[in-house]
OpenMM code with the backbone's topology and positions (N, CA, C; nanometers):
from openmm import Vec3, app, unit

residues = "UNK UNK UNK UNK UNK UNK UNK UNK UNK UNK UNK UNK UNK UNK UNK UNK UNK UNK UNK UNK UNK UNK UNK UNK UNK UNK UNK UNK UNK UNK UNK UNK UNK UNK UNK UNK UNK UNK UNK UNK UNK UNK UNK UNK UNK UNK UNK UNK UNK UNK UNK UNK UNK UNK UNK UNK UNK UNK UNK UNK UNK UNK UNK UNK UNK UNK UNK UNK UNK UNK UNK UNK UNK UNK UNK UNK UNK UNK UNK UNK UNK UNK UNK UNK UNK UNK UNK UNK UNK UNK UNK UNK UNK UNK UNK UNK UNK UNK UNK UNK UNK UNK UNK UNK UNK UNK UNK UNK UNK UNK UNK UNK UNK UNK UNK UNK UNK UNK UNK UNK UNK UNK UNK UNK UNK UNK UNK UNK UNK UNK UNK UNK UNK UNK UNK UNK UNK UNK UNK UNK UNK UNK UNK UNK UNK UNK UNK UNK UNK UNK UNK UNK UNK UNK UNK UNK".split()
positions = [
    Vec3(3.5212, 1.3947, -4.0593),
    Vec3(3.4670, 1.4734, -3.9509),
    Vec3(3.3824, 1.3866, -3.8581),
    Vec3(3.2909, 1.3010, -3.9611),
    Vec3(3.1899, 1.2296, -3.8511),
    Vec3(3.3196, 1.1143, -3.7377),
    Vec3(3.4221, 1.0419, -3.7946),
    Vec3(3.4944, 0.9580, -3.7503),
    Vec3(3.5762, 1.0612, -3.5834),
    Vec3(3.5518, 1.1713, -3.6331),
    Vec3(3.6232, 1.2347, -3.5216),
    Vec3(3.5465, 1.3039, -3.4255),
    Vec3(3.4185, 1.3326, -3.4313),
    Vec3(3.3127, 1.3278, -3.3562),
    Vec3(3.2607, 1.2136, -3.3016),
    Vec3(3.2694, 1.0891, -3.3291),
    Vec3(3.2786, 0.9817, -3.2802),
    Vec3(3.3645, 0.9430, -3.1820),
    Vec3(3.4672, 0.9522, -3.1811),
    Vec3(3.6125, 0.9292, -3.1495),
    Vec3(3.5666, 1.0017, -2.9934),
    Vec3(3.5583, 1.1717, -3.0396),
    Vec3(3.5586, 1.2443, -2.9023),
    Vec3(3.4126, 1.1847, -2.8332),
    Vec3(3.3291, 1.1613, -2.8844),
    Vec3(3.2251, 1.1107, -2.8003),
    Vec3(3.2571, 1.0026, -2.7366),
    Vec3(3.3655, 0.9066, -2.7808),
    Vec3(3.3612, 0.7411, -2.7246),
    Vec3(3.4896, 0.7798, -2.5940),
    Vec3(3.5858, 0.9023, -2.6407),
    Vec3(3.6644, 0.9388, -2.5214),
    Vec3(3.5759, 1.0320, -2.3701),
    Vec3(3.5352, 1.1376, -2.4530),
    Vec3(3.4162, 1.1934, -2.3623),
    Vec3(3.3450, 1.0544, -2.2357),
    Vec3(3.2847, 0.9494, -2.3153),
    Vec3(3.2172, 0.8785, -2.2479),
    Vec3(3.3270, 0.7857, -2.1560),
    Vec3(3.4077, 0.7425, -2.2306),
    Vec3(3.5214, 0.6655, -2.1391),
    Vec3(3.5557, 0.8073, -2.0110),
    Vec3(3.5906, 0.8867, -2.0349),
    Vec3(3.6096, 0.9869, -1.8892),
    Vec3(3.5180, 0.9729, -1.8369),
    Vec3(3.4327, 1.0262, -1.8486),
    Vec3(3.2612, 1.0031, -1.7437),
    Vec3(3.3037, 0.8923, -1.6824),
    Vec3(3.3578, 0.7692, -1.7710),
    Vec3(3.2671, 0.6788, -1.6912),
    Vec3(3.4404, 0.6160, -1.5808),
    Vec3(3.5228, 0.6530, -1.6165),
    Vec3(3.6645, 0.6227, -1.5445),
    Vec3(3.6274, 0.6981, -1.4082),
    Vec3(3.5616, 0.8466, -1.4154),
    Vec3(3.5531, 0.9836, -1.3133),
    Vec3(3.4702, 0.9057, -1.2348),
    Vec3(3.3554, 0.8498, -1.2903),
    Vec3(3.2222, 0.7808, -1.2333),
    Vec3(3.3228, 0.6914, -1.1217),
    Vec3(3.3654, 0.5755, -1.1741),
    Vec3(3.4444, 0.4802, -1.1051),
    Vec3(3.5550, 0.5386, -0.9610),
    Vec3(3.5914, 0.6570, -1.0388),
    Vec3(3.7154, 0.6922, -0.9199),
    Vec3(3.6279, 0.7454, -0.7997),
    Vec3(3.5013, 0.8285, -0.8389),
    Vec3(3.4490, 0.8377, -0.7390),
    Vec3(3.3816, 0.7354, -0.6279),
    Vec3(3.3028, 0.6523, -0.6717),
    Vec3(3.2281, 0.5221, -0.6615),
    Vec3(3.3140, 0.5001, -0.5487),
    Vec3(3.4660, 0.4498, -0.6245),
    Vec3(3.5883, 0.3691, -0.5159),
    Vec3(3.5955, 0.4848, -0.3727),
    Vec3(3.5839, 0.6096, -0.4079),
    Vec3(3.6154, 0.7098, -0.2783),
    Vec3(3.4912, 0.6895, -0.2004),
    Vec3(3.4139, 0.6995, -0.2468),
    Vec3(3.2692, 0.6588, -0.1834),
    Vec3(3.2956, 0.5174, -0.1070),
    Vec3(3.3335, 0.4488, -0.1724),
    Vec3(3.3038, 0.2752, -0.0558),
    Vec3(3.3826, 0.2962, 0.0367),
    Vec3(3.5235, 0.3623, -0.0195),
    Vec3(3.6353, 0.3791, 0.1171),
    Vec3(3.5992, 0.4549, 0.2724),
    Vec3(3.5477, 0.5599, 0.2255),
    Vec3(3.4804, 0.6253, 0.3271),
    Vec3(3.3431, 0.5804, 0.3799),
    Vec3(3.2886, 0.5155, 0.3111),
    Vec3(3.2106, 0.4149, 0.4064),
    Vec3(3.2476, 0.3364, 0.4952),
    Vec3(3.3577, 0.2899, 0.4226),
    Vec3(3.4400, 0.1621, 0.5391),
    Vec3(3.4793, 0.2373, 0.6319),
    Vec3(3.5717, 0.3264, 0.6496),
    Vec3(3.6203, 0.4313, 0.7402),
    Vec3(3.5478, 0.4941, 0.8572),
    Vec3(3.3950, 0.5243, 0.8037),
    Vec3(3.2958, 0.5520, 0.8681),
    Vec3(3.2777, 0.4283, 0.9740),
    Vec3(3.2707, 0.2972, 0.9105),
    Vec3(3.1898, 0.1967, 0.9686),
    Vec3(3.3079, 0.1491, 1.0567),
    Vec3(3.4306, 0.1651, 1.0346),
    Vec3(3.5790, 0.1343, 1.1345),
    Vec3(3.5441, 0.2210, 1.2733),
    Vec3(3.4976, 0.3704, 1.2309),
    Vec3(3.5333, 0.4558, 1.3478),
    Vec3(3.4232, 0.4379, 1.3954),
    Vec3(3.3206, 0.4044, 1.3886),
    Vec3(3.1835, 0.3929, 1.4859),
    Vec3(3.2358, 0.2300, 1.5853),
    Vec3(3.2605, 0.1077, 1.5200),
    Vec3(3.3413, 0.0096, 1.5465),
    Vec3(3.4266, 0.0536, 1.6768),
    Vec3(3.5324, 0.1555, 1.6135),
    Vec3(3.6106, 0.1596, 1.7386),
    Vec3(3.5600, 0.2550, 1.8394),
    Vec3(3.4765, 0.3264, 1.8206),
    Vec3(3.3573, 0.4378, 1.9618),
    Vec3(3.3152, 0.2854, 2.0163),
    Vec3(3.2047, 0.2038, 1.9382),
    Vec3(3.1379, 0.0962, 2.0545),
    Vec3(3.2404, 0.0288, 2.1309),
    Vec3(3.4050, -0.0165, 2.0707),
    Vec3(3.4970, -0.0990, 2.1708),
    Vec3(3.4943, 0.0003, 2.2329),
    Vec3(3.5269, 0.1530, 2.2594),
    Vec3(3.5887, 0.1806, 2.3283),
    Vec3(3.4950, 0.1936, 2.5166),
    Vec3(3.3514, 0.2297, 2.4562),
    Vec3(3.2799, 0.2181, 2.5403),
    Vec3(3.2470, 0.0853, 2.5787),
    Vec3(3.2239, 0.0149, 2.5041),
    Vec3(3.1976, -0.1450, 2.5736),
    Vec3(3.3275, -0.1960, 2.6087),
    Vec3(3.4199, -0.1537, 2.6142),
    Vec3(3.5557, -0.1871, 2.6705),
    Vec3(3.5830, -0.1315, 2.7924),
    Vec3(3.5441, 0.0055, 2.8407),
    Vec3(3.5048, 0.0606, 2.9913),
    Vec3(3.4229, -0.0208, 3.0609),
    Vec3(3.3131, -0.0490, 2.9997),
    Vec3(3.1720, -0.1228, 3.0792),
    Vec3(3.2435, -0.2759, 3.0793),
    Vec3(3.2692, -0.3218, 3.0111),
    Vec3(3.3485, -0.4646, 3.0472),
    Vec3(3.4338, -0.4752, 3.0939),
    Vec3(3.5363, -0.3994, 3.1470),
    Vec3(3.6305, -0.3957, 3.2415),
    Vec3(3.6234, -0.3421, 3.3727),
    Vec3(3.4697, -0.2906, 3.4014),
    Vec3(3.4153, -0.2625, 3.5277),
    Vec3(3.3715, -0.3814, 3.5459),
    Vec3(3.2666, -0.4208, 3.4779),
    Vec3(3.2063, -0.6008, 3.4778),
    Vec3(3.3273, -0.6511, 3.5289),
    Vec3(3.4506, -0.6896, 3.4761),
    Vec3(3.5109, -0.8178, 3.5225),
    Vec3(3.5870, -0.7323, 3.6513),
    Vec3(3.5995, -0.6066, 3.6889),
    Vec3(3.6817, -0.5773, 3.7940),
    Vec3(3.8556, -0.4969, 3.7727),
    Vec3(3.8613, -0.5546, 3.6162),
    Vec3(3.9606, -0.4247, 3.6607),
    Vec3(3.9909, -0.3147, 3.5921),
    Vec3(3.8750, -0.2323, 3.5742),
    Vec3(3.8431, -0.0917, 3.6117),
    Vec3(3.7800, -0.0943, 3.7278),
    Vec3(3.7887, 0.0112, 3.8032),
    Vec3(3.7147, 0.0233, 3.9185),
    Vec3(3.5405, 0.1025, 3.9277),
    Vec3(3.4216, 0.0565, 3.9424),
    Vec3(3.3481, 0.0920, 3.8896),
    Vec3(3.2852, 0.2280, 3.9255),
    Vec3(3.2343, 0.3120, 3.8895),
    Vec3(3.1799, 0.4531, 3.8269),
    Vec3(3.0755, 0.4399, 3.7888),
    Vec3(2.9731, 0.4681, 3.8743),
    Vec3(2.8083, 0.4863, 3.8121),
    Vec3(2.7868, 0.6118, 3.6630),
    Vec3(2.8508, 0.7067, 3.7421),
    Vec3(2.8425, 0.8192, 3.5737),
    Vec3(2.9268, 0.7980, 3.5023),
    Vec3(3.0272, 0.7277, 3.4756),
    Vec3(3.1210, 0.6681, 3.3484),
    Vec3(3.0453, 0.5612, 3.3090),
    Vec3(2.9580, 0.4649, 3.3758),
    Vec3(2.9177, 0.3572, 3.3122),
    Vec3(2.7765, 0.4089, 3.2622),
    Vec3(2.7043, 0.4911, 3.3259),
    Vec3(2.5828, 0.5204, 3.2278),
    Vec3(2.6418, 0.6116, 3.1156),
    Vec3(2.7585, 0.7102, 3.1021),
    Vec3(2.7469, 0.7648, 2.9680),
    Vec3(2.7804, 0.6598, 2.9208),
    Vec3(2.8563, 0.5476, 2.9583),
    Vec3(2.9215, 0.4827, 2.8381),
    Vec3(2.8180, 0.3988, 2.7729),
    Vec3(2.7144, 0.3692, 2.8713),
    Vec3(2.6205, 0.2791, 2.8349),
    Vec3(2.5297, 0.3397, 2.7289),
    Vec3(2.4754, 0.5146, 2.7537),
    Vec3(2.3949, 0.5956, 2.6870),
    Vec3(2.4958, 0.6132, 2.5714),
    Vec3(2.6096, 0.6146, 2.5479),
    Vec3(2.7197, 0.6880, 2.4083),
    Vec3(2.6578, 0.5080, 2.3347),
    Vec3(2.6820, 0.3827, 2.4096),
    Vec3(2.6239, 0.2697, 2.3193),
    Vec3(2.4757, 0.2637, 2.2704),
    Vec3(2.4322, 0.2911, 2.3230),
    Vec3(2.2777, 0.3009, 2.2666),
    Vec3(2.2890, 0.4193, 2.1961),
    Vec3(2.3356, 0.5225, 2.1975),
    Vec3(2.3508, 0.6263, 2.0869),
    Vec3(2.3989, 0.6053, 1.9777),
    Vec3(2.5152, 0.5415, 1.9843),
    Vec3(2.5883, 0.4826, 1.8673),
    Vec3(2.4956, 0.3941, 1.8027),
    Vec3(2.4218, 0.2801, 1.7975),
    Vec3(2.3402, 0.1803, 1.7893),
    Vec3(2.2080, 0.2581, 1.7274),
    Vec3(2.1933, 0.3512, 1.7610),
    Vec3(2.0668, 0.4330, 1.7258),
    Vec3(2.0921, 0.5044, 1.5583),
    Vec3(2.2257, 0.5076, 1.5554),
    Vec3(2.2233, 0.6236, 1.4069),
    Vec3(2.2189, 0.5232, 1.3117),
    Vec3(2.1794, 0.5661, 1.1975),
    Vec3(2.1245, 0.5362, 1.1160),
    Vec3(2.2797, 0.5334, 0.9787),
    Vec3(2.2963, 0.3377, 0.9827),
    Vec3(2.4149, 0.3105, 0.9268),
    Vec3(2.3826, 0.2833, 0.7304),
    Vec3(2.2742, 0.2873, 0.7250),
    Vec3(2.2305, 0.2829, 0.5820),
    Vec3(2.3744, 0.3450, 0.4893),
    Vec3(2.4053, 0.4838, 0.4925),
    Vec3(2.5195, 0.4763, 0.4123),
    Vec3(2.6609, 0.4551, 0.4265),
    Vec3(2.6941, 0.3539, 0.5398),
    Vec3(2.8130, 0.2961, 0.5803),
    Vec3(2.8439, 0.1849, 0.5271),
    Vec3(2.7118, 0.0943, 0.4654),
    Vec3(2.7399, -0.0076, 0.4261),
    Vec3(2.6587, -0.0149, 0.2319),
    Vec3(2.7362, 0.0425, 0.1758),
    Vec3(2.6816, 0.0182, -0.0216),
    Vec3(2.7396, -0.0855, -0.0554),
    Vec3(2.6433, -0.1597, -0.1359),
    Vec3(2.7380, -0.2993, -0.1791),
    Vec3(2.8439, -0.2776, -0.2464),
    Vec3(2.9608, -0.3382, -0.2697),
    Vec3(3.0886, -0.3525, -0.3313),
    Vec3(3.2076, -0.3174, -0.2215),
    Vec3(3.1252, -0.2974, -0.0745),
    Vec3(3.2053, -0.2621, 0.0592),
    Vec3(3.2598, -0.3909, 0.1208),
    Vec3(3.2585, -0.5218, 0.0873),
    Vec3(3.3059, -0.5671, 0.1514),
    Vec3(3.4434, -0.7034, 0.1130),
    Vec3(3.4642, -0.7496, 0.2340),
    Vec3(3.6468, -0.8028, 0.2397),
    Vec3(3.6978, -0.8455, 0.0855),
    Vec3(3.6381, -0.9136, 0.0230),
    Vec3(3.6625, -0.9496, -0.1241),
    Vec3(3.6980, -0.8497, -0.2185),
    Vec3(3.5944, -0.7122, -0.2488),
    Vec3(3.6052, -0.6372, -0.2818),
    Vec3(3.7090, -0.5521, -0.2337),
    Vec3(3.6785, -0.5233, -0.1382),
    Vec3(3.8017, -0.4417, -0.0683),
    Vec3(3.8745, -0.4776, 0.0257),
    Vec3(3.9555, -0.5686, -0.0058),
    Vec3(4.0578, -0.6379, 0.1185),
    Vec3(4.1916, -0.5693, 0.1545),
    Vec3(4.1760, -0.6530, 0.3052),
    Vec3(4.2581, -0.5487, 0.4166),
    Vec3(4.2145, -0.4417, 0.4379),
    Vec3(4.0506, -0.3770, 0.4265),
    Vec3(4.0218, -0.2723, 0.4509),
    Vec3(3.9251, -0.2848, 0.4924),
    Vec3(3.8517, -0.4083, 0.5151),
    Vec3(3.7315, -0.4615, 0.6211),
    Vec3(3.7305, -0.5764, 0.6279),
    Vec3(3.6791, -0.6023, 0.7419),
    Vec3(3.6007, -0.7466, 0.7136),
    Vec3(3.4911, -0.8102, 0.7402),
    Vec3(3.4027, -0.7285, 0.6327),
    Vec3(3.2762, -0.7344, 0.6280),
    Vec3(3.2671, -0.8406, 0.5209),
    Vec3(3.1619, -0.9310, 0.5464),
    Vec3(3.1727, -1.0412, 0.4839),
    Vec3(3.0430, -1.0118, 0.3509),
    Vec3(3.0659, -1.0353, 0.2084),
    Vec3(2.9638, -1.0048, 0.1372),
    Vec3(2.8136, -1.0395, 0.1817),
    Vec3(2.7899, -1.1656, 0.2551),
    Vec3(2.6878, -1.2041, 0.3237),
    Vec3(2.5759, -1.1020, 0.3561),
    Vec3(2.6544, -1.0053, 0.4261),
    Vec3(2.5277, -0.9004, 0.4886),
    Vec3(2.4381, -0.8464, 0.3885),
    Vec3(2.4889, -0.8355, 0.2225),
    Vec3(2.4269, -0.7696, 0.1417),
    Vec3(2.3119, -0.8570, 0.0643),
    Vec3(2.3456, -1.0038, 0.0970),
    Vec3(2.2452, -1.1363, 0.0639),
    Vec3(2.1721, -1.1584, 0.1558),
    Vec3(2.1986, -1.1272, 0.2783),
    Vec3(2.0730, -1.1754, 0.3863),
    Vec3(1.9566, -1.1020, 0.4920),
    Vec3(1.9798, -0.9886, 0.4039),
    Vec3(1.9027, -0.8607, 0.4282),
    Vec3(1.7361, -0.9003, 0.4207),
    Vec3(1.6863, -0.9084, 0.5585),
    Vec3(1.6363, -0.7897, 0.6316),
    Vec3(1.7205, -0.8871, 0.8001),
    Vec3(1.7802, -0.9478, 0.7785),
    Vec3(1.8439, -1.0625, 0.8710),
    Vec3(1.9588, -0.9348, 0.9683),
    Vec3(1.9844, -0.8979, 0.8802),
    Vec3(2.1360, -0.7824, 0.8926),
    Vec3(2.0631, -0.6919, 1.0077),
    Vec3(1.9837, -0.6529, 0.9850),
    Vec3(1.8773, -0.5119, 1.0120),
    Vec3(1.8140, -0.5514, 1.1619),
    Vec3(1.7805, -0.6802, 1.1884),
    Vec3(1.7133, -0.7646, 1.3283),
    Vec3(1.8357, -0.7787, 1.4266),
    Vec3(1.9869, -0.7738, 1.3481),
    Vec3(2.0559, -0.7831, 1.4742),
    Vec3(2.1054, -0.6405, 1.5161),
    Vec3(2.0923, -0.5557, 1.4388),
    Vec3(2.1359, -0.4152, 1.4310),
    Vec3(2.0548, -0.3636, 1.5172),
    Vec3(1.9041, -0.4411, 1.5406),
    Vec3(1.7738, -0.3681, 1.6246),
    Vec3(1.8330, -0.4769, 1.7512),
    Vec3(1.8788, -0.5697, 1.7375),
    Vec3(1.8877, -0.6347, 1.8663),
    Vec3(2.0072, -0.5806, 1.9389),
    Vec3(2.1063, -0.5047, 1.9112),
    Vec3(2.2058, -0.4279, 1.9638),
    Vec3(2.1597, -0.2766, 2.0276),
    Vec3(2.0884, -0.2443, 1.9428),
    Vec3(1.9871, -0.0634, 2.0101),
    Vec3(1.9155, -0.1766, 2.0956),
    Vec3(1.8391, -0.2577, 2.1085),
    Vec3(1.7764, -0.3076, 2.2287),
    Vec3(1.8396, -0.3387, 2.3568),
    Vec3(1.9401, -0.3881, 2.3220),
    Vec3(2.0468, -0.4809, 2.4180),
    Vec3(2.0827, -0.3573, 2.4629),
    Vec3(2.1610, -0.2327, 2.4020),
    Vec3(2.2178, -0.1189, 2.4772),
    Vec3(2.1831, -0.0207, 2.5505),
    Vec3(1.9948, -0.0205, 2.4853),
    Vec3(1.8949, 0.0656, 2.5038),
    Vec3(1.8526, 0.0317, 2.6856),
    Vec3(1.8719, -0.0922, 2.6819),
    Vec3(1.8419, -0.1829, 2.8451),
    Vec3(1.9640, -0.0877, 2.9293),
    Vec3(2.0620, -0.1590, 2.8616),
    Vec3(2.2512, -0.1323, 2.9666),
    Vec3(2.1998, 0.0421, 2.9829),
    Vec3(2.1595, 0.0712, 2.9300),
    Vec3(2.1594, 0.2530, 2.9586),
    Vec3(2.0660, 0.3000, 3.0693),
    Vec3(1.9712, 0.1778, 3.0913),
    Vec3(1.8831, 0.1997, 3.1571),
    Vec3(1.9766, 0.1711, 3.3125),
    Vec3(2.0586, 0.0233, 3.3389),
    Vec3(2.0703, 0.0153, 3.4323),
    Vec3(2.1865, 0.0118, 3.4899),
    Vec3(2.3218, 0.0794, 3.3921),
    Vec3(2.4407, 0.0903, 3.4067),
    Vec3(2.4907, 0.1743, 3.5074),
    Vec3(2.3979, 0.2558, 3.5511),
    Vec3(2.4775, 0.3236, 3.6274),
    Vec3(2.4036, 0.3369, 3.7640),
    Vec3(2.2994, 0.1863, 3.8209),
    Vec3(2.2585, 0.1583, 3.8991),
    Vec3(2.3228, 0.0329, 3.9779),
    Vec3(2.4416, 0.0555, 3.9651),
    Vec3(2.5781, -0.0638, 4.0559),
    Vec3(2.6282, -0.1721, 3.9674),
    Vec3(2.7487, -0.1963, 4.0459),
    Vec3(2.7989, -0.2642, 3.9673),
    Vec3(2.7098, -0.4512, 3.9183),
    Vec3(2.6267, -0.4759, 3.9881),
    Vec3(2.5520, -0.5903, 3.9800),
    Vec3(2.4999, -0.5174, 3.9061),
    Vec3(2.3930, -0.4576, 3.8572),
    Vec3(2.3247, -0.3959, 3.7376),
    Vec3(2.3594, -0.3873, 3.5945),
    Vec3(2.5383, -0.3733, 3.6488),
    Vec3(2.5855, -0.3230, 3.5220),
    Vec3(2.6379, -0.4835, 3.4748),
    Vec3(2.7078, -0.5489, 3.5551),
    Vec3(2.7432, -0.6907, 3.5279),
    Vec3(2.5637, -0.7710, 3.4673),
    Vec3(2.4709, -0.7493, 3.4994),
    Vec3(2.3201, -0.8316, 3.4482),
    Vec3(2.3026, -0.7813, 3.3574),
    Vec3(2.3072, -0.6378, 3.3077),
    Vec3(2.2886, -0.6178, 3.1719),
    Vec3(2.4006, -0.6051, 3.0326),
    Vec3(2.5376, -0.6407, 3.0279),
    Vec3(2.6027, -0.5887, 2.9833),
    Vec3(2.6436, -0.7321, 2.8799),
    Vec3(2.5662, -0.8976, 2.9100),
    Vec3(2.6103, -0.9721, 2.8351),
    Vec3(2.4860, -0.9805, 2.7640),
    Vec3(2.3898, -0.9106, 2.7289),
    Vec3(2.2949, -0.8644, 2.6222),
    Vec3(2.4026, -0.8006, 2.5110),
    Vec3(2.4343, -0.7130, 2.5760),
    Vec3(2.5120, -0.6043, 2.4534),
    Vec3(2.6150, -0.6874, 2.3931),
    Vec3(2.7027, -0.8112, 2.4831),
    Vec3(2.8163, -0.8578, 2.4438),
    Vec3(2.7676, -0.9746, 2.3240),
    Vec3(2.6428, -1.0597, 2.3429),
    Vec3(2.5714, -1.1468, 2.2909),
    Vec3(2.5118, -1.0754, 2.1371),
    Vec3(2.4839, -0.9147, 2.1484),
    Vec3(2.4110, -0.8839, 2.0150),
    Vec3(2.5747, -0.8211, 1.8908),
    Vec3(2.6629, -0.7961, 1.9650),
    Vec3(2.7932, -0.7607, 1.9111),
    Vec3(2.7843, -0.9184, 1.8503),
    Vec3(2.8038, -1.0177, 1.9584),
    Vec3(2.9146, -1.1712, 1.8422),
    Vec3(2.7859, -1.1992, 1.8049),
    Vec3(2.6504, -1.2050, 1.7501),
    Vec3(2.6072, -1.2518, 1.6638),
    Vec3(2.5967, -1.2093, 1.5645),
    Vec3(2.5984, -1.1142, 1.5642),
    Vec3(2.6578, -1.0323, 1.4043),
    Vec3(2.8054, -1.0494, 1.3729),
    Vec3(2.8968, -1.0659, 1.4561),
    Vec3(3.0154, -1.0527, 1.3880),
    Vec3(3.0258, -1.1866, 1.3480),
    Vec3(2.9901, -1.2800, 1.4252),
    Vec3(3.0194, -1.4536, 1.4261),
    Vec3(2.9934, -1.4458, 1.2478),
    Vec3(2.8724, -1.3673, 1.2026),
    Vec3(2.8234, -1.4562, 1.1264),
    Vec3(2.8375, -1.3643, 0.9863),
    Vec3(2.8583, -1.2209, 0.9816),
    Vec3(2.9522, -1.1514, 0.9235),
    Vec3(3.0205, -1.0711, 0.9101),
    Vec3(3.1700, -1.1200, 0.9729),
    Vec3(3.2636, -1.0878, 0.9539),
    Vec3(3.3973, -1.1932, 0.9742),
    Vec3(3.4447, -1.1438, 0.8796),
    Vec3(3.5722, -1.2504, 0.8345),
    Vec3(3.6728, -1.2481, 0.9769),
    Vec3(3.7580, -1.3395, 1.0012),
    Vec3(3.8620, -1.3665, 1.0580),
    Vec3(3.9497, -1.2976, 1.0873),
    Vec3(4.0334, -1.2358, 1.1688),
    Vec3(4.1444, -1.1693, 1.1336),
    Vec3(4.2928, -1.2557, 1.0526),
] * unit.nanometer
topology = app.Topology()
chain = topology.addChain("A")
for resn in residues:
    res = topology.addResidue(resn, chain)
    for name in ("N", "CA", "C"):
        topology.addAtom(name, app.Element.getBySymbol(name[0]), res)
């Protein structure tokens, strides 16, 4: 009897802890997913505002301040559960490429994350005060994007 009360306890605990795991894995995925689709909101808006910058979009004072205000909005929320460790390219490859780095060089991660709400927080201010306005503030935002990615995120 005791050998088989044992038995179901050591299976009992192996489920817990398999259930534990399957969830865990659904959890990082949808983090990544999360952190893809915010990714593709900032291209899509810093992809309007940079194609007014170089000229070919044609420029729009109220398309370039929402787009500028949707970047500083985006930049503003609070990414704490987008990124749990075991989220990145190694761990989960072909499904980011977030480089493990960010989770070793923390509070480093966090200064460029504030230097992007700064950089966008500006463009919102003066994006939709001409196109010279929008061209002077818009390689802040482009400068706080590649120093974070330069330094983690993997290659395509």
């Amino acid at each position: 009897m005791r050998k088989v009360s044992i038995a179901l306890a050591g299976a009992a605990i192996a489920a817990t802890l398999a259930g534990t795991s399957a969830l865990a894995d659904g959890h990082l995925e949808k983090a990544v997913e999360a952190r893809n689709a915010q990714m593709k909101l900032y291209a899509w808006n810093l992809g309007m505002l940079g194609g007014m910058a170089k000229g070919s979009v044609e420029y729009d004072a109220k398309k370039a301040k929402q787009a500028a205000d949707n970047l500083h909005a985006l930049s503003s929320l609070s990414q704490q559960g987008m990124w749990p460790e075991g989220s990145d390219n190694f761990a989960m490859e072909g499904k980011t490429r977030a480089l493990p780095e960010i989770w070793t060089t923390y509070p480093a991660i966090s200064e460029k994350g504030k230097a992007l709400t700064d950089a966008a927080g500006a463009l919102a201010q003066v994006a939709g005060n001409g196109l010279d306005a929008l061209k002077a503030g818009i390689g802040d935002v482009g400068k706080s994007c590649g120093g974070c990615h330069k330094q983690f995120r993997a290659p395509k």
